[in-house]
N, C-alpha and C positions, 0 to 999 in steps of 0.2 A: 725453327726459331720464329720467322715469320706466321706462324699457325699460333704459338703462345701469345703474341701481342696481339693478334686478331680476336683471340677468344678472351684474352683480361680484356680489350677496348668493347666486347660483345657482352660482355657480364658487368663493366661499368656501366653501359649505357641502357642493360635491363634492369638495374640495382636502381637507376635515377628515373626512370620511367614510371618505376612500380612503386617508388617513394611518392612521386606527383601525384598517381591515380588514387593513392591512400589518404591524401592530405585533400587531392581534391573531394575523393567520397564522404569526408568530412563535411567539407562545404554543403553538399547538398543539399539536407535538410534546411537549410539556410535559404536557398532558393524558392522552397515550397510556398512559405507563406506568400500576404499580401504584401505587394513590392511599395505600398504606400505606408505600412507601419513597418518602421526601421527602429528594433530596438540599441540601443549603447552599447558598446562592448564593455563586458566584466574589466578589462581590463582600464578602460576609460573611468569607470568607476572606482577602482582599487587605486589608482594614481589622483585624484578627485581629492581622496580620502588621507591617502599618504600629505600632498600639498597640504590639506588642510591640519593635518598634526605636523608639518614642519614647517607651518608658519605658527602655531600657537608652539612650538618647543623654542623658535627663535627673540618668541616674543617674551616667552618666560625665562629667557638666557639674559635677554638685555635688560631686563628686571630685577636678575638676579633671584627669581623663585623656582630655586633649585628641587624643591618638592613636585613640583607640577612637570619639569623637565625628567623628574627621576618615572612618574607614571605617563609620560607622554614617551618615553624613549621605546620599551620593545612595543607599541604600536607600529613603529617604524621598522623596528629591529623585524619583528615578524610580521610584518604585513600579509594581507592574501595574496596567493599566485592564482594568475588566469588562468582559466580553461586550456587544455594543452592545441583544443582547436584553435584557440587566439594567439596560442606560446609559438606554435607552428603553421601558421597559416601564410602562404604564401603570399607577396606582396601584389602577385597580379591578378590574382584570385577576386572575384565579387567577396564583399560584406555583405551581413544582415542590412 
């Protein structure tokens, strides 16, 4: 009994390990460049974007130009998703 809780807490703790070293081998190329040019994250960009179409959807609500809300809505609806290295990237991890 003792051997089966040693081996699941031995296969948790290599399943969490080999997740970090995956997510960190991501990062890396991130490291490479020059540490003085920091580009934005895609995803700073995508949320930038999103604000900026749901302040002009609130401003066409309160106007009542329900045409510019009806082509301003799947902007929102389907916005871009970020790179899975930003969707996934660990919070202690260096950024670009």
């Amino acid at each position: 009994m003792t051997h089966r809780k040693h081996s699941h807490a031995f296969g948790t703790i290599t399943l969490t390990v080999t997740a970090c070293l995956l997510l960190w081998g991501f990062q890396l190329p991130a490291w490479a460049g020059d540490a003085t040019q920091v580009e934005p994250l895609a995803l700073r960009k995508i949320m930038q974007e999103l604000g900026r179409n749901m302040q002009a959807i609130t401003g066409a609500i309160s106007q009542e130009e329900w045409v510019q809300v009806v082509q301003l809505a799947p902007k929102v609806a389907a916005h871009p998703e970020p790179p899975l290295t930003e969707k996934y990237a660990h919070p202690c991890l260096p950024r670009r």
